[in-house]
N, C-alpha and C positions, 0 to 999 in steps of 0.2 A: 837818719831816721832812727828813732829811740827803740829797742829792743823791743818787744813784746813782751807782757808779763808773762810767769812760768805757767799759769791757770787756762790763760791765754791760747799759750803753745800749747799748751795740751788738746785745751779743746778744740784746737784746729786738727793735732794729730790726729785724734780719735774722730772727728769729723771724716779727716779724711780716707782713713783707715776703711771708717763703714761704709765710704762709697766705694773704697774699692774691693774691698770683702763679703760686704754684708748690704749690698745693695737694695734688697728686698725684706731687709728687718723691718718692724717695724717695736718689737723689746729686744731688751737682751738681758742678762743676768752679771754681775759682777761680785767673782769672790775675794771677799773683803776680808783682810787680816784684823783691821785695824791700826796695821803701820803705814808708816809715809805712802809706798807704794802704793796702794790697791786702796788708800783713802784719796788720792790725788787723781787714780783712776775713775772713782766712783764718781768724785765731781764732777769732774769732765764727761762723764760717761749719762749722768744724768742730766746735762743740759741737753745732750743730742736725741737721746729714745727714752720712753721708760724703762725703768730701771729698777731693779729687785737685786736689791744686796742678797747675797750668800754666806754668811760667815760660820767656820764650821770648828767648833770645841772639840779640840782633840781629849783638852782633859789629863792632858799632861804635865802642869803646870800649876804649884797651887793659885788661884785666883783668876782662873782660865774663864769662870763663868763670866764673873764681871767684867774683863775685856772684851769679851765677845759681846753681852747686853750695851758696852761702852760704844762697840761699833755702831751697834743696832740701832741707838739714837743716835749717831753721828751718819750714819747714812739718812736715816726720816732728816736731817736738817738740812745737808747737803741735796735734798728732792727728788732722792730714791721714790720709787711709790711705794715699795714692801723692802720688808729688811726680815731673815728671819735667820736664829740661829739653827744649827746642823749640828746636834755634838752626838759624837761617836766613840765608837770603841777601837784603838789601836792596837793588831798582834804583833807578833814579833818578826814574823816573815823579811828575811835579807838585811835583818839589820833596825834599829826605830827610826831613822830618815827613810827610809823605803819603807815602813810600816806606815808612818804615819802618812807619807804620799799616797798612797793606796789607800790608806782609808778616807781621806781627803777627797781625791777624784770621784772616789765610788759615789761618797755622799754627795756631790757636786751634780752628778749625773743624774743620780736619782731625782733631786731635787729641784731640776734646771725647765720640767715640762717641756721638755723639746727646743726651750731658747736654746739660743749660743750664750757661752759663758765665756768672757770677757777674765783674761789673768794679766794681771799686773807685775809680768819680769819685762826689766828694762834692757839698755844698752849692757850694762857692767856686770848682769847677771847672763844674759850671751857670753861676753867676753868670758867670766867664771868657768861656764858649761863649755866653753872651747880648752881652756886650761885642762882641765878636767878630764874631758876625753884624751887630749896631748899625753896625759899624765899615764892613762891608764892603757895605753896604747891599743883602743880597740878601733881604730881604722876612722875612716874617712866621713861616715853615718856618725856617727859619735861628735866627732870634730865639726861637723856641719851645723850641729849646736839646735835652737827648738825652731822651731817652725810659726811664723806670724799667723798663721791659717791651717790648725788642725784639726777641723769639726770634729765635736761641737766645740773646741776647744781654741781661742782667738786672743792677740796678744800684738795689742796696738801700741805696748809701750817700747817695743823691740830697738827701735831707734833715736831715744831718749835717755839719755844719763840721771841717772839716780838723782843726784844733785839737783833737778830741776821739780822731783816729787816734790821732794824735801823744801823747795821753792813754794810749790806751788801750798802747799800745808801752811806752809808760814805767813802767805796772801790771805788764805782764807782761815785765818785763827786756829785752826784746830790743831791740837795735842794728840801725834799717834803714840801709837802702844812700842815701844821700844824692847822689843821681845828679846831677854836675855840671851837666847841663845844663838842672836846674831853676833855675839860678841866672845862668846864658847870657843877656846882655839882647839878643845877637842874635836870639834868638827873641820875637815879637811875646806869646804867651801870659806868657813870661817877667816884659816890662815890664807885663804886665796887673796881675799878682799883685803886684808888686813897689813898683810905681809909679801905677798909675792906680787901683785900689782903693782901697791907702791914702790918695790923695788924695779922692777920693769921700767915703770914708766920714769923713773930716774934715771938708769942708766942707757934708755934708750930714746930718753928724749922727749916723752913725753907724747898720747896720741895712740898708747896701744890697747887699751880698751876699744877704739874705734875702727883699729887695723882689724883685730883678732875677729870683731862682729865683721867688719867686711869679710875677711878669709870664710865666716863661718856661711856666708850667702854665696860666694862664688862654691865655695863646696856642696852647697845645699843642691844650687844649679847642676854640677857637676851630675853630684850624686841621682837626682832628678832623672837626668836622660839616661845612665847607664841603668836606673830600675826600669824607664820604657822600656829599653832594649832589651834586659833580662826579659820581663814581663811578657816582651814578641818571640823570645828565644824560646821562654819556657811553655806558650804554647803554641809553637812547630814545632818543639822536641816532642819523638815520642816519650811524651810523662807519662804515666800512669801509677801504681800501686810500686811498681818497678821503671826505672830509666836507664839507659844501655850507654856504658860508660865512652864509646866513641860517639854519641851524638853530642857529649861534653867535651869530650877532649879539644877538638876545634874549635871553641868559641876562643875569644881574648876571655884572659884571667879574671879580671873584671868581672865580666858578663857570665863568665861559668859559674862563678861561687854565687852569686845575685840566684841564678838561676837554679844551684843548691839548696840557696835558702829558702828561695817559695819553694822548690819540692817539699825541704826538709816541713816546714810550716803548714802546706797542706796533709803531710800525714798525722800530724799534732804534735811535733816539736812547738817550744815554747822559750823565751827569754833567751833565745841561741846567742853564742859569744861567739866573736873571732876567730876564738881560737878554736871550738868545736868544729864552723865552717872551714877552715883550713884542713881541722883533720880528715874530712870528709872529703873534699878537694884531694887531699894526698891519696884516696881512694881510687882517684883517674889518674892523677899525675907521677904520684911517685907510689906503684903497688908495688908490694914484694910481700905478700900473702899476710897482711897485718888485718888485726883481728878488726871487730866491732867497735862505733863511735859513738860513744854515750853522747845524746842528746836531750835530753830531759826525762817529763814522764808523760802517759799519754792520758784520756780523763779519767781512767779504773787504776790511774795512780800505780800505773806497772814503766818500769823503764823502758827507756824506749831509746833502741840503737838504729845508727846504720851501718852498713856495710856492702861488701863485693862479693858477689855471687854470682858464676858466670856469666862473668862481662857486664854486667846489670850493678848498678845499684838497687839495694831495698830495703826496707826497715823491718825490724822485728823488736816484741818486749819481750821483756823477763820481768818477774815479781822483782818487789820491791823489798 
């Protein structure tokens, strides 16, 4: 039996996707770049529900406008019902890939009226987000890679290779937007794609794109149950303002720092890393009267630490 066209496969994915996701939609919203990806999405994504393209001008690129109005009739022909641009302003917060992410979602949210919004990362952009985390070594949540279902936020192309966008684009005529700076080796994901995949998959054979996505769902699994369990731990532990460092100490490791972190989260810690959580854990496990554990800031933008105070964990700020 002859293969399915790539247009085909898609709109069976995302078919099937929304009945296993989005059982009760009856729109949803799709933000559209313009590139292969999230134009192959949109197709597919408009024969199944109606559909409102999102496309959002960062404004960071000369001639950002005209790609963006270029999507906007390219989704009206593809049977979007609405197509509307979002252009924004990007700061500089963490860096301009984490600027302009942030100002991206924010506009996405705003503008989604309570639909779900439909994103367009495949197979090879998991695999990437799995590198990625390996790379930077922030543990297990990291490596576990994005999530196909993270209201309002939804991602039916998860188990789809790029290759097959780029198929399906080609099926149905249209010309995406080839955004220079998928091709920028100054960007770390750039050499990912470019350079360390193809290497991978040469010297191992070939199929690791595919490994790396599975690794990144058995972890997701993993990760899954040990947040249950934090999540039961941390309320039978007495928490409160304060949490008493041997109600932690017995849990597995695992499940104590999980259980640090919603502490730390409910007192307004924020973008906690690894390796704060750890220091904060050496506060049960390894004390020998070491000071305070910067944790971010709190919303009057004063820092905000923890620390060991008879027998207790608890937080306190200090100005900024």
């Amino acid at each position: 039996m002859d293969r399915p066209g790539a247009v085909a496969a898609l709109r069976a994915s995302v078919a099937g996707f929304a009945t296993e996701y989005l059982p009760g939609a009856t729109s949803w919203c799709v933000a559209l770049s313009g590139g292969p990806d999230s134009l192959a999405l949109a197709a597919a994504a408009a024969a199944a529900l109606p559909t409102t393209a999102l496309i959002v001008d960062h404004g960071l690129q000369p001639g950002s406008g005209e790609v963006a109005e270029t999507a906007r009739r390219q989704a009206h022909d593809l049977g979007c019902v609405d197509a509307r641009v979002l252009r924004v302003r990007v700061g500089t917060d963490g860096g301009p890939e984490a600027a302009a992410r942030a100002a991206r979602y924010a506009a996405l949210d705003a503008a989604r009226a309570d639909a779900p919004v439909l994103l367009a990362h495949t197979l090879d952009d998991q695999a990437e987000t799995v590198l990625l985390g390996l790379g930077r070594g922030s543990g297990a949540r990291s490596i576990a890679g994005m999530r196909a279902c993270d209201p309002p936020w939804y991602r039916p192309l998860l188990g789809v290779r790029r290759g097959v966008t780029h198929e399906a684009c080609a099926e149905l005529g249209l010309t995406p937007w080839d955004d220079p700076h998928n091709h920028d080796p100054r960007f770390t994901r750039v050499r990912l794609r470019t350079e360390v995949l193809p290497l991978l998959e040469d010297v191992l054979g070939g199929g690791v794109a595919e490994a790396l996505a599975r690794t990144a769902a058995a972890l997701r699994e993993d990760t899954d149950a040990l947040d249950y369990w934090a999540a039961l731990a941390l309320e039978d532990t007495d928490v409160g303002d304060t949490v008493a460092v041997t109600a932690l100490a017995t849990l597995p490791t695992a499940v104590r720092r999980r259980v640090i972190r919603g502490w730390l989260l409910r007192g307004g810690a924020a973008n906690l890393t690894d390796k704060q959580i750890r220091a904060v854990d050496a506060l049960v496990t390894a004390w020998h009267g070491q000071g305070g554990v910067a944790v971010g800031s709190d919303l009057r933008q004063q820092r905000l630490f923890a620390a060991r105070r008879d027998g207790r964990l608890t937080m306190y700020t200090q100005p900024v």
